[in-house]
C-alpha positions in Angstrom: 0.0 0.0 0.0 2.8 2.3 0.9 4.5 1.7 -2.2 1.4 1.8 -4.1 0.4 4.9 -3.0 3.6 6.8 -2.8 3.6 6.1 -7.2 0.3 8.1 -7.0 1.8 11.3 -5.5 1.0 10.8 -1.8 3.6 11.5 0.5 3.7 7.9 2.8 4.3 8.1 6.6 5.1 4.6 7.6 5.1 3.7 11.3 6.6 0.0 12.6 7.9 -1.3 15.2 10.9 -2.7 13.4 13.7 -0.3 11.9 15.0 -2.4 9.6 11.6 -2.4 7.4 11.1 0.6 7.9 14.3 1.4 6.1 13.5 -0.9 3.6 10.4 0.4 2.2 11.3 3.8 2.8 14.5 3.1 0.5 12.2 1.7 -2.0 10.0 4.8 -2.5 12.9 6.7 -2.4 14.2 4.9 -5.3 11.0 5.3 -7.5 11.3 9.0 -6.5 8.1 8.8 -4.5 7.5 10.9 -1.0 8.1 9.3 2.2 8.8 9.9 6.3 9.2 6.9 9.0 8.9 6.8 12.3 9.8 3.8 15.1 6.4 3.5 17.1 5.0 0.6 19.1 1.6 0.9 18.1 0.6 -1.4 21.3 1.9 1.7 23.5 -0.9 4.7 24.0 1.5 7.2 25.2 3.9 6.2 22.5 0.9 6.8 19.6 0.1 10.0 21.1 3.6 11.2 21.1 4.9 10.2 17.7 1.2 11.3 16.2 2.8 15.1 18.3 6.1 14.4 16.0 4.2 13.7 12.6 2.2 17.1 12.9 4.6 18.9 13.5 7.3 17.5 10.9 4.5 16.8 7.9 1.1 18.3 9.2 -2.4 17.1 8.6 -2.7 13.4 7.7 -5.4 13.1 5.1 -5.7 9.2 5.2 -5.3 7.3 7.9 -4.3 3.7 7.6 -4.7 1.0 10.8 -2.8 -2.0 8.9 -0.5 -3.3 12.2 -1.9 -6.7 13.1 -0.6 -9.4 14.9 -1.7 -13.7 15.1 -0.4 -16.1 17.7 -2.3 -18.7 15.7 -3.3 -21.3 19.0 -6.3 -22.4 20.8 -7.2 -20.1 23.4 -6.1 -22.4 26.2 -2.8 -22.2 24.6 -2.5 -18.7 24.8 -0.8 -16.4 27.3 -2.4 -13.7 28.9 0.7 -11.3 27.5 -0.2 -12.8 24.0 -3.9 -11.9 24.2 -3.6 -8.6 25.4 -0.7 -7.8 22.8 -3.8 -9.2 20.5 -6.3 -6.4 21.1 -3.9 -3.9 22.3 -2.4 -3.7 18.4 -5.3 -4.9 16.7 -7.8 -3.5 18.0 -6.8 -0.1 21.0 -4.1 1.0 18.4 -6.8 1.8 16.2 -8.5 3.8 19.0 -5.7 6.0 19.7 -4.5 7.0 16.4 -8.1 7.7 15.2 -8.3 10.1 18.2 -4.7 11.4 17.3 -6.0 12.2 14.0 -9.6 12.6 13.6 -9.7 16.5 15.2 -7.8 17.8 12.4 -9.7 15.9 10.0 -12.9 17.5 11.3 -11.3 20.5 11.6 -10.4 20.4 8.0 -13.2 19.3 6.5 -11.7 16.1 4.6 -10.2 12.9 5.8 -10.7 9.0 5.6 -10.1 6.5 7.9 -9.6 3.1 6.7 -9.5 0.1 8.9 -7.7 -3.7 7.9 -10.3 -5.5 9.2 -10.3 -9.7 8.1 -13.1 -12.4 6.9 -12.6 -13.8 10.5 -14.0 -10.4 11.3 -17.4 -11.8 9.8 -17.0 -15.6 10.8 -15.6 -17.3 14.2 -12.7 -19.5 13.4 -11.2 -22.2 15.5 -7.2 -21.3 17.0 -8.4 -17.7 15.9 -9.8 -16.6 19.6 -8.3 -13.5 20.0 -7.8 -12.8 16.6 -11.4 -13.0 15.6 -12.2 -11.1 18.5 -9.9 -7.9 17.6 -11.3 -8.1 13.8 -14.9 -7.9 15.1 -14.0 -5.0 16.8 -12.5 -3.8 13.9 -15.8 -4.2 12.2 -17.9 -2.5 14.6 -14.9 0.3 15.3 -15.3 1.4 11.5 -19.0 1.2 11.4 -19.5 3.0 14.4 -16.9 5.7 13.3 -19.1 5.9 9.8 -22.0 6.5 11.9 -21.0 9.3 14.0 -19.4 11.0 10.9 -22.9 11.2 9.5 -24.3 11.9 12.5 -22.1 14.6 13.1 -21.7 16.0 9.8 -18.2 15.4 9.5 -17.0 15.2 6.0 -14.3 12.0 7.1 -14.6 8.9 5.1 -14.7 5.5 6.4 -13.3 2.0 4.6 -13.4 -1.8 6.2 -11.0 -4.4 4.4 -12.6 -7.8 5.3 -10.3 -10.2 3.3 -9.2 -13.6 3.2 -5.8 -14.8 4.1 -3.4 -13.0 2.2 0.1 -14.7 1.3 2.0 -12.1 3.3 3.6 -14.7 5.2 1.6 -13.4 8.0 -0.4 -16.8 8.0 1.9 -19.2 5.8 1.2 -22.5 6.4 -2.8 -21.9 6.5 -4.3 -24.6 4.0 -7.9 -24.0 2.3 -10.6 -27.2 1.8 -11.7 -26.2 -1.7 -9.3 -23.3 -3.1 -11.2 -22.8 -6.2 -13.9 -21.0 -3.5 -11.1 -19.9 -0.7 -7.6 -19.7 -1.4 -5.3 -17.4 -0.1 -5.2 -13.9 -1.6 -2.3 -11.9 -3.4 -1.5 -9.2 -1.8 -0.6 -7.1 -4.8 -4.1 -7.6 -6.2 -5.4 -6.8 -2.6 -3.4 -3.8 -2.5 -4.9 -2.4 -5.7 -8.5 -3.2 -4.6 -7.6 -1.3 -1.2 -6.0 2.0 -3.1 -9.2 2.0 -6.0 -11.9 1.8 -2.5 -10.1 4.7 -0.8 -9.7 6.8 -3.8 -13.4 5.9 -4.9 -15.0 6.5 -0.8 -16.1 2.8 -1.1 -17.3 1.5 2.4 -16.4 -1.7 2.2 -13.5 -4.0 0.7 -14.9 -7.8 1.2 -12.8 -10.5 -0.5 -13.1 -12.5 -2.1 -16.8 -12.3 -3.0 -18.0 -15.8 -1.3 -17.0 -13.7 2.1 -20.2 -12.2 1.5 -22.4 -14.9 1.5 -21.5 -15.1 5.5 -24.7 -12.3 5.9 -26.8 -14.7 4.4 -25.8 -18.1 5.8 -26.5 -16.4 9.7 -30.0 -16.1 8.8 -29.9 -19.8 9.1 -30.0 -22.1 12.0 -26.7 -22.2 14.1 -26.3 -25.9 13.4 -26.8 -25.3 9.7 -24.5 -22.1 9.5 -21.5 -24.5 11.6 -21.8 -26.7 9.2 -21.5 -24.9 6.3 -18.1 -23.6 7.9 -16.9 -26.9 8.5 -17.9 -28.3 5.0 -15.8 -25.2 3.9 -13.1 -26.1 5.7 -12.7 -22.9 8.0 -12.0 -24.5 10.8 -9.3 -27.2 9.6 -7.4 -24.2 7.4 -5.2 -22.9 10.8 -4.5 -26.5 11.7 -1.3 -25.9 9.8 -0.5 -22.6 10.4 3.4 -21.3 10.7 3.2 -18.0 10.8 5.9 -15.9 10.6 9.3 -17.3 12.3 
């Protein structure tokens, strides 16, 4: 996304918890003569949000799109867990993306033009077995960017909202995963996602569901519990983490 949208003449602010991407992708725009800041920032740290969101107005000024992308997996049952694991869970996936939206949002308003776009996930829309506290953060995600829509309309703010509900996407995030029937659900290409994310944001599209079967999860919970399991299992939802890696 960075990449993508520094070709289009946006000037990229990357944050990550990891210098050595940072330098990496910044290096990369660099090259193709494209716009771009970084800053280190632990985005499971409030007063560390706050603080570099202090640095980035003052260095670059008003962000005009606002990207929540940092997500984490541990990938185990929720027995297996650690408490330190689950909170890590919903403090990056899902309180990051309370305190940069408030870091943010006031000068949005204030301006008169913004969007806020939210990487939610399919197991946003679906439980999925060893994808506890995972599923729980993209939920939230869910209801974070459709409540945020709401009070923007309420409100009369002109700040746009978009949920990404994909797939698994190759990113390496969740190699290993394994679909049932991959002519329905296989995992996702992140370029292509990419380019469906930058056309929704540049088009004020609401929602980014993919791949199109995800859709179908609306319908199916209008059926009995038993029925709707079912469905999941004879899709193979809940076997696909069973040989999950991860990143090492």
């Amino acid at each position: 996304m960075a990449l993508k949208i520094a070709a289009l003449g946006g000037h990229v602010i990357i944050w990550d918890i990891n210098e050595g991407n940072l330098g990496k992708v910044a290096d990369e725009i660099r090259e193709s003569k494209g716009m771009v800041s970084t800053y280190m920032c632990d985005v499971s740290d409030r007063a560390a949000i706050h603080a570099t969101a202090e640095t980035v107005k003052n260095d670059v000024g008003k962000i005009d799109i606002l990207i929540n992308n940092a997500g984490i997996v541990s990938g185990k049952p929720l027995l297996e867990c650690t408490d330190s694991q689950i909170e890590k869970c919903i403090d990056v996936n899902v309180m990051a993306h309370f305190w940069t939206t408030r870091a943010f949002l006031p000068d949005m308003i204030e301006a008169d033009s913004g969007h806020i776009v939210t990487i939610a996930s399919s197991a946003g829309i679906v439980g999925v077995s060893r994808l506890v506290d995972y599923c729980t953060s993209k939920f939230a995600n869910f209801g974070f960017d459709e409540s945020i829509r709401a009070e923007s309309k309420k409100y009369g703010w002109n700040v746009q909202t978009t949920v990404v509900c994909p797939y698994f996407i190759n990113t390496g995030m969740f190699k290993g995963v394994k679909s049932r029937i991959p002519i329905l659900l296989s995992l996702l290409d992140e370029n292509k996602v990419t380019d469906k994310i930058v056309r929704a944001v540049s088009k004020n599209k609401r929602r980014v569901i993919l791949p199109l079967l995800v859709y179908s999860i609306w319908l199916l919970r209008l059926l009995p519990v038993s029925v709707f399991d079912a469905v999941a299992t004879l899709l193979g939802v809940n076997e696909s983490m069973e040989t999950f890696t991860g990143r090492q």
